[in-house]
Backbone as CSV, one residue per row, in Angstrom:
resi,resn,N_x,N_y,N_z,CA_x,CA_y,CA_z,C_x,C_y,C_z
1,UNK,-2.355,-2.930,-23.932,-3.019,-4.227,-23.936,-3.628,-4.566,-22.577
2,UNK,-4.401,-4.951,-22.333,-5.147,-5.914,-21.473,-4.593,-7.026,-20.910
3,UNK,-3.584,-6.776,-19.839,-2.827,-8.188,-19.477,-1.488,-8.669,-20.031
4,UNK,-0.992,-9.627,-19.522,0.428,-9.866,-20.128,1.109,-10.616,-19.696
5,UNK,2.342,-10.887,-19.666,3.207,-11.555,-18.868,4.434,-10.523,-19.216
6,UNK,5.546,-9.921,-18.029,5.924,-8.634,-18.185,7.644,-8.899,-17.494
7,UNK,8.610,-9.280,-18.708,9.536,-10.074,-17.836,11.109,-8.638,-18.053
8,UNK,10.739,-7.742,-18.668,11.632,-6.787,-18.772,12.228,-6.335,-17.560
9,UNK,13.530,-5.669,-17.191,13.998,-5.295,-15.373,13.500,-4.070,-15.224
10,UNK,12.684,-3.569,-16.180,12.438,-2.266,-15.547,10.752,-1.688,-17.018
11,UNK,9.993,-1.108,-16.795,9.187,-0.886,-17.735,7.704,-0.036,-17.190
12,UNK,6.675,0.401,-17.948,5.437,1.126,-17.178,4.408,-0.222,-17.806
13,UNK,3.103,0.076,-17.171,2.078,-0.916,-17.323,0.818,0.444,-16.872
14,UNK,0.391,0.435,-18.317,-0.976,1.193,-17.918,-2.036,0.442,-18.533
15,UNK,-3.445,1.075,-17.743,-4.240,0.932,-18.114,-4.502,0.991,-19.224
16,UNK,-5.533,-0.550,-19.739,-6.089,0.037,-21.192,-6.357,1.418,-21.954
17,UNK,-6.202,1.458,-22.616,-6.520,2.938,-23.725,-5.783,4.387,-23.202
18,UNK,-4.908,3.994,-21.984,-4.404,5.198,-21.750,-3.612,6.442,-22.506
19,UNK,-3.780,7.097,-22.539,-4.680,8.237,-21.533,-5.480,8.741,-21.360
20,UNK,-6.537,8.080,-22.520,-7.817,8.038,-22.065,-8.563,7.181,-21.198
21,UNK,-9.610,7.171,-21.005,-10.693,6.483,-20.643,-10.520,5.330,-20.846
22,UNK,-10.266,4.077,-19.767,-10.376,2.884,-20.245,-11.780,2.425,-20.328
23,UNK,-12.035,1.264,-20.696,-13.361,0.844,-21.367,-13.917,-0.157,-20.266
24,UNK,-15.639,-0.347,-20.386,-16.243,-0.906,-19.324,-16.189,-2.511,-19.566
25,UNK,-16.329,-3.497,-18.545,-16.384,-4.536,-18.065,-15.156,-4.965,-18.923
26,UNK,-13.966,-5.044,-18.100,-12.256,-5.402,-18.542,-12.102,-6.317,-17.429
27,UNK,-10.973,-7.393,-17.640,-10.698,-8.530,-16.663,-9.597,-8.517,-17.175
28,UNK,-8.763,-7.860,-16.600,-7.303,-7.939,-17.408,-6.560,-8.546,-16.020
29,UNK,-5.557,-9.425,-16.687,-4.307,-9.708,-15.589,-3.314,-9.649,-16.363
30,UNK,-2.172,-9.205,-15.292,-0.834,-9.029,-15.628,0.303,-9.801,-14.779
31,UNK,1.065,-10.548,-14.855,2.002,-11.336,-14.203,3.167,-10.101,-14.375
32,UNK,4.136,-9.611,-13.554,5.345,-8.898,-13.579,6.554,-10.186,-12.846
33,UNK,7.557,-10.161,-13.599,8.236,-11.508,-13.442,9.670,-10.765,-12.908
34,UNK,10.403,-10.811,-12.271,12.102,-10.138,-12.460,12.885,-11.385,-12.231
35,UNK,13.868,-10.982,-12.076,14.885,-11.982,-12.416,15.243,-12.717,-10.912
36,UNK,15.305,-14.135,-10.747,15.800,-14.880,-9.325,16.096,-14.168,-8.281
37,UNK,16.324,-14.029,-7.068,16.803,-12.937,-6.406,16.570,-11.524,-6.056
38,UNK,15.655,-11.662,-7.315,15.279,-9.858,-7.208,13.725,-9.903,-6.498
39,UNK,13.075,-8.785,-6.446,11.735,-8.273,-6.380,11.140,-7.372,-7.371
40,UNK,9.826,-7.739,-7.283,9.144,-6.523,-8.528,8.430,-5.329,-7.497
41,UNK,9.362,-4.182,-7.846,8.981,-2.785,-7.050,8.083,-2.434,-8.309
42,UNK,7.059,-1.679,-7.718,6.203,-0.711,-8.404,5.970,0.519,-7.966
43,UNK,5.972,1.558,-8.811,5.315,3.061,-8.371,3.870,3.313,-9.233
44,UNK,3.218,3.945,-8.355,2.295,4.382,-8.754,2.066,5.826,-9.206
45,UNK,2.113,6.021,-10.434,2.488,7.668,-10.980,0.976,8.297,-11.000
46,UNK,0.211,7.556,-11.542,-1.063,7.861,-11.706,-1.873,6.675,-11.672
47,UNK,-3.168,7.301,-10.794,-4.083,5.881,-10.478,-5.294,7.001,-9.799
48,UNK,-6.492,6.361,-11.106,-7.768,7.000,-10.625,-8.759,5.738,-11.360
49,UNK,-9.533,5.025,-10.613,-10.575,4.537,-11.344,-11.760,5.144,-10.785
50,UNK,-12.926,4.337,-11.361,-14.238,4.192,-10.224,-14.331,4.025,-8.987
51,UNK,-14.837,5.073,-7.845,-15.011,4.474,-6.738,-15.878,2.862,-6.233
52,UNK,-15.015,2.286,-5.853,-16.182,0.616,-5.415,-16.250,-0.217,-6.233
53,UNK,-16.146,0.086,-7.435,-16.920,-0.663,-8.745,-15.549,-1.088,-9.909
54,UNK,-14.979,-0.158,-9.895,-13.164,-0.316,-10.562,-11.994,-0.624,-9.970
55,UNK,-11.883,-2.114,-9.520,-10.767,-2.142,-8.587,-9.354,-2.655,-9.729
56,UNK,-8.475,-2.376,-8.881,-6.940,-3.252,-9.087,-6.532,-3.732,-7.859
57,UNK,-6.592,-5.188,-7.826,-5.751,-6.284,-7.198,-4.230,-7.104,-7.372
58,UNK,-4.268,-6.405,-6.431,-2.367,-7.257,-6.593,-2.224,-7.981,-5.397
59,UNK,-1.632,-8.927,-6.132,-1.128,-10.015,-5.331,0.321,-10.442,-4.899
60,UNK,1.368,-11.174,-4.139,2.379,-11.013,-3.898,2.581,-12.886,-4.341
61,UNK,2.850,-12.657,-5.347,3.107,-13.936,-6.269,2.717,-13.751,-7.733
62,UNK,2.540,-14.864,-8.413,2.198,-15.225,-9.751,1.218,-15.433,-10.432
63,UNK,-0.076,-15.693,-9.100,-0.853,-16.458,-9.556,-2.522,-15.646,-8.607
64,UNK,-3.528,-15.842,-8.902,-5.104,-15.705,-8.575,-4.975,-16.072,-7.541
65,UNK,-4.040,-16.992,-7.034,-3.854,-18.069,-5.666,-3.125,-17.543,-4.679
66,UNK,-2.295,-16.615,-5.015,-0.939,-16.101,-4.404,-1.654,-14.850,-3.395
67,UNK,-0.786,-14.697,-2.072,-1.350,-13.500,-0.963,-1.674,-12.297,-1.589
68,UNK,-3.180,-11.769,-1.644,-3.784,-10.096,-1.292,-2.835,-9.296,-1.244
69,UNK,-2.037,-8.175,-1.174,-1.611,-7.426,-1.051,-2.107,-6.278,-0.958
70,UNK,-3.334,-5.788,-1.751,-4.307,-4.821,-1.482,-5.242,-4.710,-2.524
71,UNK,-6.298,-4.329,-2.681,-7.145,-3.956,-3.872,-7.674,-2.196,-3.470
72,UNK,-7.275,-1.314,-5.034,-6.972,-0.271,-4.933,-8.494,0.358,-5.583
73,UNK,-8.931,1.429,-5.612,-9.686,2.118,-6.503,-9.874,3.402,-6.100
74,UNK,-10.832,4.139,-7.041,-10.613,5.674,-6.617,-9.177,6.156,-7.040
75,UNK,-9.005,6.839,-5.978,-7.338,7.581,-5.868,-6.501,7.043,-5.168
76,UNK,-7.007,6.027,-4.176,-6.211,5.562,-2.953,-5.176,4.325,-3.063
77,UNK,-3.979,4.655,-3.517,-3.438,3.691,-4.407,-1.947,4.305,-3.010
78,UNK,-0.928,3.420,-2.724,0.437,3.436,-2.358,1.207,4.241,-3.416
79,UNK,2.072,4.958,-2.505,3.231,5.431,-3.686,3.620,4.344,-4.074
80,UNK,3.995,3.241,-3.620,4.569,2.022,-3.930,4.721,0.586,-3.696
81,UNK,5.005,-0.397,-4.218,4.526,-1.838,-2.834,6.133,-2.271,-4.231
82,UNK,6.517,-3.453,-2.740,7.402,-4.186,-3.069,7.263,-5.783,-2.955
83,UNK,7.408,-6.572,-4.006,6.479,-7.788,-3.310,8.047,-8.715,-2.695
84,UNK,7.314,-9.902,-2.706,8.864,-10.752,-1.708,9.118,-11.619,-2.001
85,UNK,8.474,-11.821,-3.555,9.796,-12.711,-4.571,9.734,-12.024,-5.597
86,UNK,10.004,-13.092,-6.682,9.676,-12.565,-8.244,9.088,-12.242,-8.929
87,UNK,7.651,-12.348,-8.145,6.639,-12.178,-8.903,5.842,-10.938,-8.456
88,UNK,5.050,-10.437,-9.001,3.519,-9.542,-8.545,2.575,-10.115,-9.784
89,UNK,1.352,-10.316,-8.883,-0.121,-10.339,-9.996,-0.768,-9.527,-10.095
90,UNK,-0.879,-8.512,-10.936,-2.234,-7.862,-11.357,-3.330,-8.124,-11.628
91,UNK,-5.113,-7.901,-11.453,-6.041,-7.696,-11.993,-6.548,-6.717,-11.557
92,UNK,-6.707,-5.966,-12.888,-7.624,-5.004,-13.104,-9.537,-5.190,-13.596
93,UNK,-10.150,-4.671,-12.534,-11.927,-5.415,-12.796,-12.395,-4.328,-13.415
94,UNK,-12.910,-3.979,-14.344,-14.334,-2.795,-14.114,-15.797,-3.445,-14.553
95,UNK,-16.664,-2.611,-13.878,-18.008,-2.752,-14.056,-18.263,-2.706,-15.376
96,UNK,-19.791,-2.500,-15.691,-20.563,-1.667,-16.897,-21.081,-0.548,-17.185
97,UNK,-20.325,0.131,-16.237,-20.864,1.937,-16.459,-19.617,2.574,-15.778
98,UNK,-19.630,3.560,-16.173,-18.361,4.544,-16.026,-17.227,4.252,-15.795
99,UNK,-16.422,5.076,-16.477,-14.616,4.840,-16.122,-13.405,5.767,-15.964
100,UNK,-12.663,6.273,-15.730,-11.977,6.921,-15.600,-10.655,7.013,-16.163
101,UNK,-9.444,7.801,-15.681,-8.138,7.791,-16.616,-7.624,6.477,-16.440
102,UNK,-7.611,5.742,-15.420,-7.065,4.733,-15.291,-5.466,4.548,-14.442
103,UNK,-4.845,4.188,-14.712,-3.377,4.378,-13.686,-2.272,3.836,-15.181
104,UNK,-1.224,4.594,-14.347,0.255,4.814,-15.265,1.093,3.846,-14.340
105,UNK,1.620,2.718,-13.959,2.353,2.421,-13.201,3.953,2.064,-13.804
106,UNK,4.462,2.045,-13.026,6.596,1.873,-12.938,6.361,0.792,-12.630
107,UNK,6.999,0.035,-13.156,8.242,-1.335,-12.396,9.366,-1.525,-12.500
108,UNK,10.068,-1.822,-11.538,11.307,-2.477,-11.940,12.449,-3.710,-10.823
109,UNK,12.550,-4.334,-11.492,13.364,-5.254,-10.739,14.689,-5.109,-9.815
110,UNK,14.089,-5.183,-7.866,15.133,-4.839,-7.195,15.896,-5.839,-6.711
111,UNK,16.983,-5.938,-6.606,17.879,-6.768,-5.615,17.436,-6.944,-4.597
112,UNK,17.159,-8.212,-3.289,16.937,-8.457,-2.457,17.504,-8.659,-1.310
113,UNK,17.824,-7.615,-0.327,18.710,-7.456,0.759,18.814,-8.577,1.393
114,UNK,19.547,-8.813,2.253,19.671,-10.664,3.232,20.020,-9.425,4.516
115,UNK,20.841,-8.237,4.529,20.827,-7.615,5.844,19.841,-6.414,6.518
116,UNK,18.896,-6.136,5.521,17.566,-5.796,6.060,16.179,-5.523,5.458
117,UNK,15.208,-5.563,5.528,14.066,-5.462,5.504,13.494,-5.182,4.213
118,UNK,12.642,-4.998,2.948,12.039,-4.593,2.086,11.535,-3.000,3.184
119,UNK,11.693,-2.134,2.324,10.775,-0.585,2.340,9.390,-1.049,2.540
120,UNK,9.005,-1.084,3.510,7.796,-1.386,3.770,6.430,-0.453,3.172
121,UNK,6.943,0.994,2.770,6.303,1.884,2.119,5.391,2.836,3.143
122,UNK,4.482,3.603,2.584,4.058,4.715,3.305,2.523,4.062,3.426
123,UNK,1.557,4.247,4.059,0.668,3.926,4.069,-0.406,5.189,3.493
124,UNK,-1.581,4.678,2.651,-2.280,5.620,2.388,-3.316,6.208,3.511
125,UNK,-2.978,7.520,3.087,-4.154,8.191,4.361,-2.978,8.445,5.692
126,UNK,-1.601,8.269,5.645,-0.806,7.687,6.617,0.812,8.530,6.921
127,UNK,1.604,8.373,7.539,3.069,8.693,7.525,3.803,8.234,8.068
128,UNK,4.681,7.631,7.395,5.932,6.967,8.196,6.897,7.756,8.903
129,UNK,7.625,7.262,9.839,9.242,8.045,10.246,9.962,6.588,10.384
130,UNK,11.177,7.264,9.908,12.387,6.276,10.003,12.268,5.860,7.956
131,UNK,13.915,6.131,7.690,14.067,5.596,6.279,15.079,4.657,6.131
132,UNK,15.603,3.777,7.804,16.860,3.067,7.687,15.843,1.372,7.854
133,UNK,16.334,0.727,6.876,15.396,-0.529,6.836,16.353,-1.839,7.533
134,UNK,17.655,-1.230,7.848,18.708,-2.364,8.322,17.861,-3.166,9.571
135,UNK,18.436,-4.240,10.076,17.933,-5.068,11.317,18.615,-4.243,12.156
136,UNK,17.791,-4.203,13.085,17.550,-3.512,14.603,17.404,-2.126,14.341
137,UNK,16.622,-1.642,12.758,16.408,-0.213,13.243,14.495,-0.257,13.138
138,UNK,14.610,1.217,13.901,13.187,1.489,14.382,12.169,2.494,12.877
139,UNK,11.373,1.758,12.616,10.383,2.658,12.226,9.144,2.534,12.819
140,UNK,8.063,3.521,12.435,6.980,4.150,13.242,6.166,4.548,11.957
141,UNK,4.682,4.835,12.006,3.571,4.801,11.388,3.019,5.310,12.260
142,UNK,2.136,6.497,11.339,1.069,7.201,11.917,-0.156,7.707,11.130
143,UNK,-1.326,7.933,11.193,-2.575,7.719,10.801,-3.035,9.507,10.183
144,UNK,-3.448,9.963,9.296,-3.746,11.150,9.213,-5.398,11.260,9.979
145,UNK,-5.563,12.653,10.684,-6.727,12.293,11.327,-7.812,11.909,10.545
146,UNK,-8.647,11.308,11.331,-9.852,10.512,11.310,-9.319,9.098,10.811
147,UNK,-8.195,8.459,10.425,-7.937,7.347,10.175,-6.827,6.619,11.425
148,UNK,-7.325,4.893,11.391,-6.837,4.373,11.813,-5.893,3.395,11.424
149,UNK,-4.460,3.446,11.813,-3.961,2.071,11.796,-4.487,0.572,12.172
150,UNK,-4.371,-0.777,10.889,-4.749,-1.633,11.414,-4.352,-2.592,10.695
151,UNK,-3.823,-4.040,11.513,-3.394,-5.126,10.676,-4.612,-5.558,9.922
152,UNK,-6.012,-5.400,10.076,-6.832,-6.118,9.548,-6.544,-5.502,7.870
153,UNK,-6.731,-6.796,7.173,-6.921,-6.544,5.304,-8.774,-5.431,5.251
154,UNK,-8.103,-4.511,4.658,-9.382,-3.755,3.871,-10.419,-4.072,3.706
């Protein structure tokens, strides 16, 4: 289906018509909900749209209103994002010409540490060191060549 509201602790969310070809000019949103306390983790198993023209936007809330988190297309998708409440928003855009397999994604609802950090994740194009997320430990990020690290949004 095209959108939803998605309150199960654990489940996949693919693209329309998968595994085929999803279909041109789609405006789908998806709300992923978990339970008080928790977070909605996602993996990304598979994710190919249109370059430029086929994005997925997620947001770190509930709502159209709620913080960017990234907008994905092509191949260049995170192994994973964790948002920092209960919620994540999906929209998926496409144009009017061409489309691709579309993406297979995981969710599931994590418990929310109070003694350290959310997995901040790997960056695309990128590599982390350090897998201890407790307070006062060190991780580090690094850029595969020709790319740069940068707080600026995409």
């Amino acid at each position: 289906p095209c959108g939803g509201h998605l309150t199960a602790p654990n489940g996949i969310l693919l693209s329309p018509g998968w595994p085929s070809f999803y279909r041109d000019s789609l405006n789908c949103q998806w709300v992923i909900e978990a339970q008080p306390d928790h977070a909605v983790k996602i993996h990304f198993d598979r994710f190919q749209t249109e370059v430029n023209y086929d994005t997925l936007e997620i947001r770190d809330g509930p709502s159209t209103s709620s913080p960017v988190i990234g907008e994905y297309h092509g191949t260049q998708a995170p192994h994973f994002l964790i948002s920092t409440s209960n919620f994540l928003f999906l929209l998926f855009t496409t144009d009017n010409s061409r489309s691709a397999a579309g993406f297979s994604i995981r969710y599931e609802s994590v418990m929310m540490e109070s003694d350290s950090c959310l997995d901040p994740g790997i960056p695309v194009n990128g590599r982390r060191r350090g897998n201890s997320f407790a307070i006062g430990s060190l991780v580090s990020f690094t850029c595969d060549l020709g790319y740069t690290l940068s707080e600026q949004e995409p």
